[in-house]
C-alpha positions, 0 to 999 in steps of 0.5 A: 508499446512497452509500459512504462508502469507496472502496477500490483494489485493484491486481493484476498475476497473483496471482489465486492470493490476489486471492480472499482479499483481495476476500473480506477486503472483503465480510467488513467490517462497515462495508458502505458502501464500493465496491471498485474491482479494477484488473487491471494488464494480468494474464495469469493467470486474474484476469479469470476470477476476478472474474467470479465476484464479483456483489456491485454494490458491486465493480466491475473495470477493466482497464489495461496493466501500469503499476505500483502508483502508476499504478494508484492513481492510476487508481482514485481518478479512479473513486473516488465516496468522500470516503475513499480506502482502498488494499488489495493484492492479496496482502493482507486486512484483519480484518472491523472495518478499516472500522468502526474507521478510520470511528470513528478519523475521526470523532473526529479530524474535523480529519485528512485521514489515518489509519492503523493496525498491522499483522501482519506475515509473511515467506515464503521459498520454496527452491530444491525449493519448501519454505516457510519463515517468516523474518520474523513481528512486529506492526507497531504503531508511535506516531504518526510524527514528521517527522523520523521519516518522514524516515528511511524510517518510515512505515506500510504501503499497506495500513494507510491512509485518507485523504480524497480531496481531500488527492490534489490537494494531494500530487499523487496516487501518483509514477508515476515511483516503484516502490519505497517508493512507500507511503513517499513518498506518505505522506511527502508527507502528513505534510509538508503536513498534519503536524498532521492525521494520526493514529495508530489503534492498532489492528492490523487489517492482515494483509500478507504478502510472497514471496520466492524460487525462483519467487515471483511477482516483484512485491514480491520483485523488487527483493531478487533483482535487486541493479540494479533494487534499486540503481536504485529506491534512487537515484530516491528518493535523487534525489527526496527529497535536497533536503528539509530533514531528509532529508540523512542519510538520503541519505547513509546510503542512498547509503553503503548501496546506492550506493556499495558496490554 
């Protein structure tokens, strides 16, 4: 049975939560997918982890750290799918993600992407190790207008599916970027394709992020370190500030993280 989803899965040390995000997959009930685990030049106990995964459908690939758009990028070259799925390591899908999302496609057979809401949660850890919820919402926004997306809307990673040809198009994940890179990917989509893309409005995503005293320093680094922060700002900035639509916005984010940095 060939599958019908090819789902990439980076990850970079969290073998802690790989466990529930690959488990999240099994538990689909929508069986024709393949995942495809690419372990970004870990140095925890990833490895060791996957190899208690035995299920043929699950196959793992080891690069050196590159970042999420290079990994990505890297799994959809071993994708055999016509539908791209992404899941991130931290993250877990509710068993009928699939089984929705394939049903979302077949009725809007004219996409080439769909995305549905999801949950929302946000840890902070302190200084002696507390945890502490400091953000829980349900993030189930309408279809996004361009002009929206153009001021930094846009749904997560995790909530999408795409056709696999579209990557060509769009040139695939920006290597270059390592913040918001889910944002200008799909911001890239809804340019060239703004009639094909739908709104599943179904909450069928659980993401979660870190953040503070010894976290592990991946979706929490560019909010401890103002310069990195800074930086990643000012590469979008640059990329995105010729768009018509987008001029605003950058001049808004360069008020914001720019100049009063």
């Amino acid at each position: 049975m060939d599958p019908l989803f090819s789902i990439i899965l980076p990850t970079y040390n969290r073998a802690y939560v790989l466990w529930r995000a690959i488990q999240s997959v099994l538990a689909q009930t929508e069986v024709r997918w393949e995942l495809l685990v690419i372990n970004d030049g870990s140095t925890d106990d990833t490895l060791r982890l996957l190899e208690e995964f035995r299920d043929p459908r699950i196959r793992s690939f080891t690069t050196i750290n590159q970042g999420a758009s290079a990994v990505r990028n890297f799994g959809w070259n071993k994708a055999c799918s016509p539908y791209i799925a992404y899941l991130d390591s931290d993250n877990t899908w509710n068993p009928d993600f699939l089984y929705t999302m394939l049903y979302a496609i077949n009725r809007y057979s004219d996409g080439v992407l769909w995305y549905c809401g999801q949950n929302t949660t946000i840890w902070q850890r302190g200084d002696t190790g507390e945890w502490r919820v400091s953000q829980m919402k349900v993030d189930l926004h309408a279809q996004y207008t361009v002009a929206e997306v153009l001021e930094l809307q846009g749904p997560d990673t995790n909530c999408m599916i795409h056709a696999r040809h579209i990557l060509d198009g769009i040139g695939g994940w920006d290597e270059a970027c390592f913040f918001l890179e889910d944002w200008d990917f799909f911001a890239r989509c809804v340019i060239r394709y703004p009639t094909q893309i739908y709104w599943v409005p179904k909450v069928l995503v659980e993401y979660r992020q870190v953040h503070g005293t010894g976290v592990d320093e991946l979706c929490a680094t560019s909010v401890q370190s103002p310069v990195r922060k800074r930086e990643r700002w000012q590469y979008l900035i640059d990329k995105w500030q010729s768009q018509p639509g987008f001029e605003a916005t950058a001049q808004r984010l360069t008020e914001k993280h720019i100049r009063n940095k």
